[in-house]
ZAKE-430315 format. One record per residue (C-alpha): x, y, z; residue in one letter. Coordinates in steps of 0.25 Angstrom, whole numbers, plus 5000, padded with zeros to 4 digits. Layout:
BEGIN
ATOM:u:v:w:type
ATOM:X:Y:Z:A .
...
This chain:
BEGIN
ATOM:u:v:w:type
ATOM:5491:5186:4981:X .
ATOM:5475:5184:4978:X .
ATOM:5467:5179:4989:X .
ATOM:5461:5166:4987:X .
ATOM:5448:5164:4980:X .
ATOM:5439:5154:4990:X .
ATOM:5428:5148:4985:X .
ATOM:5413:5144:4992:X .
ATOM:5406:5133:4990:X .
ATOM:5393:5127:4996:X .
ATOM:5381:5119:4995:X .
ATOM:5366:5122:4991:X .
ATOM:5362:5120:5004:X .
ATOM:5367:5135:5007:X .
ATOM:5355:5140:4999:X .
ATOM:5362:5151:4995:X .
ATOM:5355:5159:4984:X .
ATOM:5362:5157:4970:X .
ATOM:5361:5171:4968:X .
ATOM:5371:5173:4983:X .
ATOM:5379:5162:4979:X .
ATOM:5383:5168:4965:X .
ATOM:5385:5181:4971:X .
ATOM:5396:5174:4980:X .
ATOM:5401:5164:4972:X .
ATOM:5398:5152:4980:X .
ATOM:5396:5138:4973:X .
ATOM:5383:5131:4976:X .
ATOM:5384:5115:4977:X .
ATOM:5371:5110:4976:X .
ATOM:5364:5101:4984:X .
ATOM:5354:5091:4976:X .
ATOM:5339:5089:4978:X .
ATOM:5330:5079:4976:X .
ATOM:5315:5079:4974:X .
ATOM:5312:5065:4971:X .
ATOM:5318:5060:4957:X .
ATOM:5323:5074:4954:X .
ATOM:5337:5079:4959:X .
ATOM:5341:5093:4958:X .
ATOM:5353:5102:4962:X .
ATOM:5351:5113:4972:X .
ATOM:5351:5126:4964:X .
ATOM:5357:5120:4952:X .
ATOM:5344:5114:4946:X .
ATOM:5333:5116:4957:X .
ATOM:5332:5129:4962:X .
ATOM:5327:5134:4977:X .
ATOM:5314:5138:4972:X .
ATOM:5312:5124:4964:X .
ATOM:5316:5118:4975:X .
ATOM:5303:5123:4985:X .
ATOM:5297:5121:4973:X .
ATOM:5299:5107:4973:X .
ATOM:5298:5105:4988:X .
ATOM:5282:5110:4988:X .
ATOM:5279:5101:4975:X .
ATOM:5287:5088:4981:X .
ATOM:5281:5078:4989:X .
ATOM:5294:5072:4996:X .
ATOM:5304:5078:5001:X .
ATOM:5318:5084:4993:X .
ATOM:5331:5078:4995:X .
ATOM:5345:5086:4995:X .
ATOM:5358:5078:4990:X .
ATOM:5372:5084:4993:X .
ATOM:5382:5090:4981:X .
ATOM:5392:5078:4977:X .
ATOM:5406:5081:4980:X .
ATOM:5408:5083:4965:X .
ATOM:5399:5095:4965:X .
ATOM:5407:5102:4976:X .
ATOM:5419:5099:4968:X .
ATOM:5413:5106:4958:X .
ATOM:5412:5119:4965:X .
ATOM:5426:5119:4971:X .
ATOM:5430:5117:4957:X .
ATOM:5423:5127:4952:X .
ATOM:5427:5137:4962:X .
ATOM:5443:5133:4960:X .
ATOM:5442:5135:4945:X .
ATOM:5435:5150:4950:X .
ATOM:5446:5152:4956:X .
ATOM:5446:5149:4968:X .
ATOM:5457:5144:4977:X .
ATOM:5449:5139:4989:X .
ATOM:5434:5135:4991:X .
ATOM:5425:5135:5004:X .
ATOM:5414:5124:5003:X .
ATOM:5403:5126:5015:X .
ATOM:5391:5118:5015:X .
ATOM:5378:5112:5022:X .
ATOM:5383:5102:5034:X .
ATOM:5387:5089:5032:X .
ATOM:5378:5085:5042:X .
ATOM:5368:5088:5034:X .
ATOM:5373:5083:5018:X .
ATOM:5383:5077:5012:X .
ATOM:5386:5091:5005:X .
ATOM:5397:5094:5014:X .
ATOM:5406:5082:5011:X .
ATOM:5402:5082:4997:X .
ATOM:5409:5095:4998:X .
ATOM:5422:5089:5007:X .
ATOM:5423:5078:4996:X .
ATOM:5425:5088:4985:X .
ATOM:5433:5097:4992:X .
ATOM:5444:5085:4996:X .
ATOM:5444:5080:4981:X .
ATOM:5451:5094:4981:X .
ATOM:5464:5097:4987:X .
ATOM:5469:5106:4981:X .
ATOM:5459:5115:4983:X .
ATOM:5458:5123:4995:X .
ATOM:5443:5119:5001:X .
ATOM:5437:5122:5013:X .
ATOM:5424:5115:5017:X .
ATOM:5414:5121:5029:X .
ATOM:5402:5113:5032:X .
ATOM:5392:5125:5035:X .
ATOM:5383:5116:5046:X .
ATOM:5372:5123:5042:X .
ATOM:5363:5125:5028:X .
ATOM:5355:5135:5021:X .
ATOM:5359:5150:5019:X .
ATOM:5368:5147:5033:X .
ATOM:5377:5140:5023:X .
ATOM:5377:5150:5011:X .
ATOM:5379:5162:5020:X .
ATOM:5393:5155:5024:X .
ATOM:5395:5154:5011:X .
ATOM:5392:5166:5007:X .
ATOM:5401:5172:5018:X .
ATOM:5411:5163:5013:X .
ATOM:5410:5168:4998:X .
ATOM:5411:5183:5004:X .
ATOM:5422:5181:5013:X .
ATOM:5430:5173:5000:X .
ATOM:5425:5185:4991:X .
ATOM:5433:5193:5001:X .
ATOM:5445:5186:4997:X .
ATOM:5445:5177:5011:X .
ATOM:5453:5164:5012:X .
ATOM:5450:5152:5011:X .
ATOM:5449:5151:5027:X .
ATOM:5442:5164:5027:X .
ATOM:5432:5160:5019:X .
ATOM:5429:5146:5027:X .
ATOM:5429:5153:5038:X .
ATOM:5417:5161:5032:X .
ATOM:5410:5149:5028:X .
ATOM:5410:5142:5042:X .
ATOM:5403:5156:5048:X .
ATOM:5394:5154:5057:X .
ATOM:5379:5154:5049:X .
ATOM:5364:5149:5055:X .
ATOM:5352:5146:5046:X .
ATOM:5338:5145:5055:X .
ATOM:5325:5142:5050:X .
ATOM:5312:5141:5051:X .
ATOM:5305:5129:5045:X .
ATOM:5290:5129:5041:X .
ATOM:5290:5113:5044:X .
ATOM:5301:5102:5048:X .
ATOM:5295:5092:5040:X .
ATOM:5305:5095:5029:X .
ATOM:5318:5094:5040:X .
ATOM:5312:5081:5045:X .
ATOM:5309:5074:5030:X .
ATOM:5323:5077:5028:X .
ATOM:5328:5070:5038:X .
ATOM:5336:5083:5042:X .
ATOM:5329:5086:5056:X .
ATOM:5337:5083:5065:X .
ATOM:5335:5092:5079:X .
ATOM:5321:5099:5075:X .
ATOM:5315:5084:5074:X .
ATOM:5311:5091:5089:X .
ATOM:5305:5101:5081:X .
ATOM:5293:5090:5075:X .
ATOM:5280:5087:5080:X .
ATOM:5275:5099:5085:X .
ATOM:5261:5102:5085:X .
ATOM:5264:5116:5082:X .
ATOM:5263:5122:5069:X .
ATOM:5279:5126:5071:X .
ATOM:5291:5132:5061:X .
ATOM:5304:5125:5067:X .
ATOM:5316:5134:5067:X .
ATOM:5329:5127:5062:X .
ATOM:5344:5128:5061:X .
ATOM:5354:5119:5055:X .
ATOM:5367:5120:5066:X .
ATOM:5379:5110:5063:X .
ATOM:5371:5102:5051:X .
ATOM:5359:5100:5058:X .
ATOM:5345:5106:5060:X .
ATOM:5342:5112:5074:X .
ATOM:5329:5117:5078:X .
ATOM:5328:5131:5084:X .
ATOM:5313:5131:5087:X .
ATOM:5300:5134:5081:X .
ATOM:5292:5144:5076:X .
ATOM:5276:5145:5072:X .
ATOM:5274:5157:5064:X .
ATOM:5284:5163:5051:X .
ATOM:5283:5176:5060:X .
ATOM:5292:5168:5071:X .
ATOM:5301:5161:5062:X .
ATOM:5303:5174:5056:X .
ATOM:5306:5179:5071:X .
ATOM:5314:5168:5075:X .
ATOM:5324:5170:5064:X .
ATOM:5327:5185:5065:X .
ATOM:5328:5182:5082:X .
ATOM:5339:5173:5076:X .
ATOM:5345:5183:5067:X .
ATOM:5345:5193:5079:X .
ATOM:5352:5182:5088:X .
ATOM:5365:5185:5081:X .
ATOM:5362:5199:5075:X .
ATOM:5377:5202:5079:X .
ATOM:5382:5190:5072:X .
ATOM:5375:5191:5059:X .
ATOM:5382:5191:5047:X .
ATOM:5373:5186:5036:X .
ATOM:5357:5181:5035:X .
ATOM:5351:5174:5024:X .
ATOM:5335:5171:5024:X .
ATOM:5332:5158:5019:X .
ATOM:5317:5151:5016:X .
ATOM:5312:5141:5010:X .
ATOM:5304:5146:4999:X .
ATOM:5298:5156:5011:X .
ATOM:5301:5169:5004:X .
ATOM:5291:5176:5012:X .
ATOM:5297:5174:5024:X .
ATOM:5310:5173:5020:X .
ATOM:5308:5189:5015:X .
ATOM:5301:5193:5028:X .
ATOM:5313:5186:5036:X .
ATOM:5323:5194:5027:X .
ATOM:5315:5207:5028:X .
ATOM:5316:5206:5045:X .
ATOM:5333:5202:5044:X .
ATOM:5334:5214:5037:X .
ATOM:5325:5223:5046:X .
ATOM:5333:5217:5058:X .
ATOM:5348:5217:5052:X .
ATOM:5348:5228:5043:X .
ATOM:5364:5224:5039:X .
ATOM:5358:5213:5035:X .
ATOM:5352:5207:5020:X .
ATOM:5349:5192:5022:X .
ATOM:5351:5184:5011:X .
ATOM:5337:5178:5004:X .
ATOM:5339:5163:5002:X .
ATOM:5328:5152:4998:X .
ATOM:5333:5138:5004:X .
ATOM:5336:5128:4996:X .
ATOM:5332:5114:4993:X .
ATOM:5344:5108:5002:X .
ATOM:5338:5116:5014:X .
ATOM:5324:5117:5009:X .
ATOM:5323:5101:5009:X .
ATOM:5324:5101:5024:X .
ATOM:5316:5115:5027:X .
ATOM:5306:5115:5018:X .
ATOM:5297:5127:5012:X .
ATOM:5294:5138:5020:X .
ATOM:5309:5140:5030:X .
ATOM:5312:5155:5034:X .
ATOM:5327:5154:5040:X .
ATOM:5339:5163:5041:X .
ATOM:5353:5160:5040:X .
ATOM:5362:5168:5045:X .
ATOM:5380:5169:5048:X .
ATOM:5386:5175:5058:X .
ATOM:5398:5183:5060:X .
């Protein structure tokens, strides 16, 4: 008897670079954006670079939409007529966006196929490397429990905001409102924990930021199974943090990934952060 042949499904909030997920077969939902009159869909007809494009010629602020239910069931139907005989769908919170239930819909309008469904709790390359775990462990001829399982690993993304004004005009704050009104010429430090936006602390200088985020790397050094540099339109330092990961974890080759206009709407230009999952 073969083994089964599972599936992996998410959402454009992942960032996950085209190029990675056509290496490992995951389906991409996209998310849509809005810059005034005009729509777009994720990576289908606005690409990352359009998109900071966009955002430094616009004068109001983006707005994201979530996939319709249809266009999950797309995907799962497209994996099924690929052959395969059971998907895993993880995606961005449903704290955060109706994503996740678009997905839950599409999935329950099909029985009889076997689906599983893991809300991820966190966004950015913290999401796409449980995917990309997910795609390798299916690969690998892993179950359909195997493979859930290796799309709810435990994965971080921090980082390092050149401003919060972009988190505060989207309404997406929360926590690091504490964060505002300092007088202080300051870089908050962010993770997104459960579907929701915590502030670590604050940094002055890109040197600090820098610092902060390999201390965090080095926190769980014995832990660390993946890491992924992601930056909004910040290649510069995206290369400089990627150099140092390398010099510090030499079993390790992070994965380069520019955020996307889901993500990039509430971070803005200019984010250094690093994504990480555990063992």
């Amino acid at each position: 008897m073969r083994n089964p042949k599972i599936a992996v499904i998410t959402d454009s909030s992942s960032d996950l670079p085209p190029d990675v997920a056509a290496t490992y077969g995951i389906r991409v939902v996209p998310l849509g954006i809005q810059f005034g009159s005009e729509s777009f869909l994720d990576g289908v007809d606005l690409s990352k670079q359009e998109f900071w494009s966009k955002v430094r010629s616009f004068e109001d602020l983006p707005t994201t939409s979530a996939p319709s239910p249809v266009a999950f069931g797309t995907a799962i139907d497209e994996a099924v007529a690929g052959g395969a005989d059971g998907v895993v769908v993880v995606t961005l919170p449903a704290a955060l966006s109706a994503t996740h239930q678009a997905a839950v819909t599409a999935a329950s309008e099909r029985p009889q196929v076997p689906i599983e469904l893991v809300d991820s709790g966190t966004v950015s390359m913290a999401l796409g490397l449980r995917a990309i775990h997910a795609a390798q462990v299916a690969s690998a001829g892993g179950t359909l429990a195997d493979v859930t399982t290796a799309a709810s690993a435990e994965s971080h993304v921090v980082a390092v905001f050149e401003t919060l004004e972009f988190l505060k005009r989207g309404g997406r704050i929360g926590r690091a409102q504490a964060l505002l009104g300092s007088a202080l010429r300051i870089r908050p430090v962010i993770e997104v924990l459960h579907g929701e936006v915590v502030p670590l602390g604050r940094v002055r200088t890109l040197r600090a930021a820098l610092d902060d985020l390999v201390r965090r790397l080095d926190a769980v050094a014995d832990r660390l199974a993946d890491v992924a540099i992601v930056h909004g339109d910040n290649p510069g330092a995206a290369e400089e943090l990627a150099t140092r990961v390398r010099q510090r974890f030499s079993e390790i080759d992070p994965t380069m990934a520019l955020v996307g206009p889901v993500i990039g709407t509430h971070s803005g230009p200019g984010t250094i952060g690093v994504a990480y999952r555990l063992k």
